[in-house]
C-alpha positions, 0 to 999 in steps of 0.5 A: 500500500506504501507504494501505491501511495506513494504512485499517487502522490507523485503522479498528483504532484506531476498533473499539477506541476503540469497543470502550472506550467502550462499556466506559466506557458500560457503567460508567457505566450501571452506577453510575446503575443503582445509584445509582438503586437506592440512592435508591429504597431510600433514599425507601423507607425515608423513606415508611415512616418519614413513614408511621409517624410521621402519625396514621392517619385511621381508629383502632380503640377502643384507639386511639381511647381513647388518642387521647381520653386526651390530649384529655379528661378522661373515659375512653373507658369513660364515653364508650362507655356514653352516647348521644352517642358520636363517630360509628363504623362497625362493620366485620368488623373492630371499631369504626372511628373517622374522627380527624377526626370524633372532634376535632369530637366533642370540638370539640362536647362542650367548647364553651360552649352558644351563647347 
C-alpha cells in the first residue's frame, strides 16, 4: 500500500506541476503575443512616418511647381507655356511628373552649352 501511495502522490504532484506550467506557458505566450503586437504597431507607425517624410517619385503640377520653386528661378507658369517642358504623362488623373526626370530637366536647362 506504501507504494501505491506513494504512485499517487507523485503522479498528483506531476498533473499539477503540469497543470502550472502550462499556466506559466500560457503567460508567457501571452506577453510575446503582445509584445509582438506592440512592435508591429510600433514599425507601423515608423513606415508611415519614413513614408511621409521621402519625396514621392511621381508629383502632380502643384507639386511639381513647388518642387521647381526651390530649384529655379522661373515659375512653373513660364515653364508650362514653352516647348521644352520636363517630360509628363497625362493620366485620368492630371499631369504626372517622374522627380527624377524633372532634376535632369533642370540638370539640362542650367548647364553651360558644351563647347
Amino acid at each position: 500500500m506504501g507504494n501505491s501511495n506513494l504512485l499517487s502522490e507523485t503522479a498528483w504532484e506531476l498533473k499539477e506541476a503540469t497543470r502550472i506550467l502550462e499556466g506559466v506557458e500560457t503567460q508567457v505566450l501571452l506577453g510575446v503575443a503582445q509584445m509582438l503586437a506592440e512592435t508591429a504597431e510600433s514599425l507601423a507607425r515608423t513606415a508611415e512616418r519614413l513614408e511621409a517624410t521621402r519625396p514621392t517619385e511621381w508629383m502632380d503640377t502643384k507639386q511639381t511647381a513647388a518642387y521647381l520653386a526651390g530649384k529655379t528661378k522661373d515659375s512653373f507658369d513660364k515653364i508650362m507655356v514653352t516647348t521644352d517642358i520636363p517630360r509628363h504623362y497625362i493620366t485620368e488623373r492630371g499631369i504626372l511628373f517622374n522627380r527624377a526626370e524633372v532634376d535632369a530637366w533642370i540638370m539640362k536647362r542650367t548647364s553651360p552649352p558644351s563647347s
